[in-house]
C-alpha positions in Angstrom: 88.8 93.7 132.1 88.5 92.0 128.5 87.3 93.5 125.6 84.5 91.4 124.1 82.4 92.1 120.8 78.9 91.0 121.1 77.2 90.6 116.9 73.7 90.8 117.1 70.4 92.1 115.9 68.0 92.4 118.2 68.6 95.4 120.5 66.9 93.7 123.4 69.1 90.7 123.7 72.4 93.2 123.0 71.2 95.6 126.0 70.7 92.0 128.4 74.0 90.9 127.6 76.2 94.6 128.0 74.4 95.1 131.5 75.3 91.4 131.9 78.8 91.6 131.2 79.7 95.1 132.0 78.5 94.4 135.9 81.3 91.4 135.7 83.8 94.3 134.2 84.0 94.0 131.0 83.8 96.1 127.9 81.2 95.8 125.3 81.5 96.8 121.9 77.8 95.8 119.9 77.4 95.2 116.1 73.7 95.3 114.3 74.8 93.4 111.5 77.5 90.9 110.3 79.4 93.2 108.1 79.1 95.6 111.1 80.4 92.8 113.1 83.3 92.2 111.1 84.9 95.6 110.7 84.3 96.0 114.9 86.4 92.8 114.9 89.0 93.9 112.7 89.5 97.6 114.2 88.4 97.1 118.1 90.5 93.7 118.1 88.3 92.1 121.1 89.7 89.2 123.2 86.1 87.5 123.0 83.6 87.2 120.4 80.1 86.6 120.8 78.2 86.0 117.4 74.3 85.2 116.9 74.3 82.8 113.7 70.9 84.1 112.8 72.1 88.0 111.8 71.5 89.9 108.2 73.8 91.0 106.2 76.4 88.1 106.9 75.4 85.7 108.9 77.1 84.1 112.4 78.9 81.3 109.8 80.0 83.7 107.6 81.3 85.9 110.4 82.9 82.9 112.0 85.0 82.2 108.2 85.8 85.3 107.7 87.8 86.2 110.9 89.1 83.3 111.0 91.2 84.1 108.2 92.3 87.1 109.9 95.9 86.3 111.5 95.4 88.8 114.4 92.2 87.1 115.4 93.5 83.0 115.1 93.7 83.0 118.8 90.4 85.0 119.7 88.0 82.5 120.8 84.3 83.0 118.7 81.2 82.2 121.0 78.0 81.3 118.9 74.8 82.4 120.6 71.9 80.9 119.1 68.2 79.7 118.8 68.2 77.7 115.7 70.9 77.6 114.4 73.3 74.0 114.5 76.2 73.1 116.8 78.3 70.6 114.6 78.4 73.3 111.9 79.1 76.4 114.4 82.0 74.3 115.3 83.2 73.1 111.6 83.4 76.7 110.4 85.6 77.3 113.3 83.7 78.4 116.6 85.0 77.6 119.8 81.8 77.4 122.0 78.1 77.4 121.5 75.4 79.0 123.7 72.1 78.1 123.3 69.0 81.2 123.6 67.6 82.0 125.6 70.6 82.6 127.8 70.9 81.5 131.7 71.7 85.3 132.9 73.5 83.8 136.3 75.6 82.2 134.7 76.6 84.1 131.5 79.0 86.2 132.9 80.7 83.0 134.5 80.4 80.9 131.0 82.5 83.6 129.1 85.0 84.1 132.1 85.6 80.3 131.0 85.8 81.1 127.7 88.5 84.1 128.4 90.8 81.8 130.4 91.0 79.4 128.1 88.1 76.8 127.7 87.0 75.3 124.3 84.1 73.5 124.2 85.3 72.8 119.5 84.3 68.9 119.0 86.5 67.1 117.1 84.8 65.8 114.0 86.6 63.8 111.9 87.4 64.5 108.3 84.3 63.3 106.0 82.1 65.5 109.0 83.7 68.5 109.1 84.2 68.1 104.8 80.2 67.5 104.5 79.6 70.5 106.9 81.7 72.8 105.4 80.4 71.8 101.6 76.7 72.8 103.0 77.8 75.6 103.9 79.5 77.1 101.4 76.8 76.2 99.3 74.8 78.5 101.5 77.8 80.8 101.3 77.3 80.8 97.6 73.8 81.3 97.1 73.5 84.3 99.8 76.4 85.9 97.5 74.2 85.1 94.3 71.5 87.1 96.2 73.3 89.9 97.1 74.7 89.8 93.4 71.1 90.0 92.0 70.1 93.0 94.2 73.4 94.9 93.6 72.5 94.8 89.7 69.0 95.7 90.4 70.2 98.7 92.5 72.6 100.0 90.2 69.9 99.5 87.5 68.1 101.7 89.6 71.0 104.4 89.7 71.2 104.6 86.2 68.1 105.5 85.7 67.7 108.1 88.2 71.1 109.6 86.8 69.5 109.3 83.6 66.3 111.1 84.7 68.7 113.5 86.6 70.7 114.5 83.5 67.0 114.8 81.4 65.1 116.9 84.7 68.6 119.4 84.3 68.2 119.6 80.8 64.2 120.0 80.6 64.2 122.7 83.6 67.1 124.9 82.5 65.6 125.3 78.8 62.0 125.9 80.1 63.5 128.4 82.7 65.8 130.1 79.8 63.1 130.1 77.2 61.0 133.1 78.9 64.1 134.6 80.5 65.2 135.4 77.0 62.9 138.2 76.5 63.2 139.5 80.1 66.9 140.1 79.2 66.1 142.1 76.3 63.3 143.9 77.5 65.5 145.1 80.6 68.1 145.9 78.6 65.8 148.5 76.3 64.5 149.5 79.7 68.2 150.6 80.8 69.4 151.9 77.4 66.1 154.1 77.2 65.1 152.9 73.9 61.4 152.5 75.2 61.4 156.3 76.6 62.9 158.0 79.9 63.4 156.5 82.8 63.6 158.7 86.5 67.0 157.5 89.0 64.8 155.6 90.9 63.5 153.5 88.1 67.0 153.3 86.5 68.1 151.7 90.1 65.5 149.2 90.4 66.3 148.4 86.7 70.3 148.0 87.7 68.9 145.8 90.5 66.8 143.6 88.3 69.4 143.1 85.9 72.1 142.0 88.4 69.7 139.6 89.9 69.0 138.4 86.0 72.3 138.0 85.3 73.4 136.3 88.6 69.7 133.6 87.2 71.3 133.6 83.8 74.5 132.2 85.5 73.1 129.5 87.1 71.2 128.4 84.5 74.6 128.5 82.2 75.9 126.0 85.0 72.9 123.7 85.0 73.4 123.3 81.2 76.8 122.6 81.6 76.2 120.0 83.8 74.0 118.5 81.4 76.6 118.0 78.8 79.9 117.1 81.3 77.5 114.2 82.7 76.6 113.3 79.5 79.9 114.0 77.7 78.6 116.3 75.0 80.3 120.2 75.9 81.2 121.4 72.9 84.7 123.3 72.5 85.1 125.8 70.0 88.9 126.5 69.6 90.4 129.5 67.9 92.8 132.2 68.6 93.2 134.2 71.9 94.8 136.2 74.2 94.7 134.4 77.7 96.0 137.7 79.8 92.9 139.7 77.9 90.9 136.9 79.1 92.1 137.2 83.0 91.4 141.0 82.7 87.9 140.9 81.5 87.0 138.6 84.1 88.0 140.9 86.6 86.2 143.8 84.9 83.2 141.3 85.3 83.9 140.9 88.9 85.0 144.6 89.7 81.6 145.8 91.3 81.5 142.9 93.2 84.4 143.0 94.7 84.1 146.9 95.4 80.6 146.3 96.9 82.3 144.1 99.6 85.2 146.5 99.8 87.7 143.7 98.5 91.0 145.0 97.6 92.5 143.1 94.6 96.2 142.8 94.2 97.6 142.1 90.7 100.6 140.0 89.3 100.9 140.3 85.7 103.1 139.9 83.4 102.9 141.8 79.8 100.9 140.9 77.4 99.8 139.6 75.0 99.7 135.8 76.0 98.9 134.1 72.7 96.8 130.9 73.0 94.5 128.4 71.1 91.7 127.4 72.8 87.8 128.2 74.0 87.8 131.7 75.0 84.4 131.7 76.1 84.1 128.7 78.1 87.5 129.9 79.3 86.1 133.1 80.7 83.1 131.2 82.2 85.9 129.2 84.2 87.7 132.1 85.0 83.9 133.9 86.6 83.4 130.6 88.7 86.9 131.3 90.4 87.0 134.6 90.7 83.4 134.7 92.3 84.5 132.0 94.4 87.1 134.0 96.1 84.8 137.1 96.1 81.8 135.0 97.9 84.5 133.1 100.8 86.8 136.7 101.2 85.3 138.7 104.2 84.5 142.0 103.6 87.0 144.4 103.5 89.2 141.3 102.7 91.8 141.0 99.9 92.6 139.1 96.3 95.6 138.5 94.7 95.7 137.3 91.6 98.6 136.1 89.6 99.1 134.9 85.4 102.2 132.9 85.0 103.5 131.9 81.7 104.7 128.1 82.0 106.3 125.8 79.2 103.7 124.4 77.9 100.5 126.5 79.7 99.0 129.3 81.5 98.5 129.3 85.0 96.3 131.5 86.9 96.1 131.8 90.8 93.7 132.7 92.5 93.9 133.4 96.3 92.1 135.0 99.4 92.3 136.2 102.9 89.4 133.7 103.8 89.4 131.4 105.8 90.7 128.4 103.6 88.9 124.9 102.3 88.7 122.5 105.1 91.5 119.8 104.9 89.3 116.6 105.1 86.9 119.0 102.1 89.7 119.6 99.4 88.8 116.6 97.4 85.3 117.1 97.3 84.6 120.7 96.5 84.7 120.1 92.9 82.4 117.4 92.9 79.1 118.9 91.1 76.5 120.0 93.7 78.9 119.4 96.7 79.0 122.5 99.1 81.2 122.6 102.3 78.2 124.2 104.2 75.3 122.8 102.4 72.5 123.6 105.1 69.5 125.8 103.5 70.7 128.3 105.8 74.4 128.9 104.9 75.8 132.1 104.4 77.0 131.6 101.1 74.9 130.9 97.8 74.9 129.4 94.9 73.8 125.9 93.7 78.0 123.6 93.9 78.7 123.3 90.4 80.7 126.3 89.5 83.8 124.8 90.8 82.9 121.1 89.3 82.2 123.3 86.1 85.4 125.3 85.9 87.8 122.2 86.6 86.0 120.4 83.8 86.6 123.1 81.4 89.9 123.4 82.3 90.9 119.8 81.5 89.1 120.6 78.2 91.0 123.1 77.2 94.3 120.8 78.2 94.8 121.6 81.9 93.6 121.7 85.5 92.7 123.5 88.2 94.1 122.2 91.8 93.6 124.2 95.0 96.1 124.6 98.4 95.9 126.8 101.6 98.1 129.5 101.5 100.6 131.7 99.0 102.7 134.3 98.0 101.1 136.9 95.8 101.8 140.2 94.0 104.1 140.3 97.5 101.3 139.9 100.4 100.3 136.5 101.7 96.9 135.4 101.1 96.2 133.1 104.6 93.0 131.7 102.5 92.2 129.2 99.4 94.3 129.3 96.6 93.2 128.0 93.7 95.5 127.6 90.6 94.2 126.9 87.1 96.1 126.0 83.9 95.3 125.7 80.4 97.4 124.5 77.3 99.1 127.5 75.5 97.3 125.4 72.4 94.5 123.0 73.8 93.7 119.8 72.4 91.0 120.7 69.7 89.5 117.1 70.2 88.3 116.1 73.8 87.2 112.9 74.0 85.6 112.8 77.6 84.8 115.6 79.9 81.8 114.0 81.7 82.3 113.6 86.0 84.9 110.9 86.8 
């Protein structure tokens, strides 16, 4: 049984062949296209293949060139199947046989049984022949690539301005969203202080409710405008003095009702403080929220949390892990990629919007570090089965950062 490739377009004429040549025994790998084609021929390493010359995306003498440059496919004899196109030229560019369309189906089988034991049907064409018909068709060759040139610009024209429009639709939406939100804020908050008269327990409930489900908007929105200046290479750092241990324990304050609502136990390594830095505090903390919720949102409930604050050379290095169950291997690369989500299905279990991760590991290399993340660690003595993610700043970050946009 031989392996052959069949390249072609047309689904009919790829079905008519594979019953053809699978009732003789054989197995039939099909390609739509010619770049299709050529990566079938370059992974499935067929011992026959059978090319239409009239394909998109590469055509059958393009095909033909480019495998025959391959050194594992010298020997692997190149059938073209064709209505129009021409037989001195199939042969110039390196085919070995040519089949006219439509094909004789009693005797197709039989014709590439030839073909696998060892029949050639190449004319020999002498020099100033084979010179011409390879000049014509690298002409050809050159003006299909000057095409595909043209509409590669045009398309990444294209991207750019729907990046653009992206970055401007981010910017537009998250300040008409925060503009009336700003009042809500206050007015709830003078609701829950009182200042606008009593309140019963079941109002000052709801009012808790409401504000947690503000605050949780108010965070995405936060993100969205971060996006809008890492994309466009405008966050702002403000750098002064801080304490990076005070910082680490007021994120966990922030996180603390969370994490007792899901009955997440959180186990501490810390060493003394204080831990004197230089640096954004701010967008710090904001790092530090997207991490911790992380592991509060992918810990099951009645999971654990340890978290650990290292003092390094040179930085600070938090770690973050859980009893989850751990970033897919094949996903670590991508889950700080802005709006990427491992389950991204309108019906996952998890929420959020994918950037807090992108946004964290952007301020991080602002403020002179990084934040990289593993499977599995050693923690305030318990191991954590789950994600670990480890974040580090500069004890003294850079106070000028010349690009923090996606790359």
């Amino acid at each position: 049984m031989a392996r052959i490739l069949h390249i072609e377009d047309d689904p009919r004429n790829r079905l008519l062949v594979r019953k053809l040549l699978a009732a003789d025994g054989h197995e039939v790998v099909d390609a739509a296209d010619g770049l299709e084609g050529v990566r079938a021929a370059l992974t499935q390493r067929p011992d026959l293949v059978l090319v239409d010359l009239n394909i998109p995306g590469l055509d059958g003498y393009e095909v033909t060139l480019r495998l025959r440059t391959d050194e594992a496919l010298r020997g692997v004899p190149i059938i073209a199947i064709t209505a129009e196109g021409d037989r001195d030229t199939s042969f110039a560019v390196g085919c070995d046989g040519f089949m006219q369309k439509p094909i004789d189906a009693r005797k197709f089988a039989w014709q590439v049984g030839q073909y696998l034991a060892g029949h050639r049907e190449r004319q020999l064409l002498n020099a100033d022949t084979t010179g011409e018909r390879l000049r014509m068709q690298s002409g050809r060759i050159v003006a299909h690539l000057e095409s595909k040139v043209s509409e590669l610009s045009l398309a990444n024209e294209r991207l750019r301005d729907h990046d653009r429009l992206r970055t401007e639709f981010y910017r537009n939406i998250s300040h008409e969203l925060a503009t009336p939100l700003t009042p809500i804020v206050g007015y709830l908050r003078m609701l829950i202080d009182e200042e606008l008269g009593d309140v019963s327990k079941p109002q000052a409930k709801a009012l808790r409710a409401m504000d947690d489900c503000v605050r949780r908007l108010r965070g995405v929105l936060d993100n969205l405008l971060d996006v809008t200046g890492l994309e466009t290479g405008r966050m702002r750092f403000f750098h002064r003095d801080y304490d990076f241990l005070d910082a680490v324990r007021r994120g966990l304050a922030a996180q603390a009702d969370r994490y007792a609502e899901r009955h997440i136990a959180v186990f501490e390594e810390l060493p003394r403080g204080p831990l004197a830095a230089f640096g954004d505090s701010e967008r710090l903390g904001r790092a530090l929220a997207q991490i911790l919720d992380n592991a509060a949102k992918f810990t099951p409930e009645g999971g654990r949390v340890g978290v650990r604050v290292r003092s390094l050379e040179n930085a600070y290095e938090l770690v973050v892990a859980d009893s989850g169950s751990g970033v897919p291997e094949d996903r670590i690369d991508r889950i700080f990629e802005p709006f990427y989500q491992v389950d991204g299905s309108a019906t996952r279990a998890h929420g959020g919007v994918g950037v807090g991760l992108a946004v964290a590991r952007r301020v991080a290399r602002g403020l002179g570090g990084d934040i990289r993340v593993t499977t599995g660690a050693q923690v305030a003595g318990q191991f954590f089965p789950g994600a670990v993610f480890a974040l580090t700043v500069a004890k003294r970050a850079p106070t000028v950062v010349l690009d923090t946009s996606f790359t």
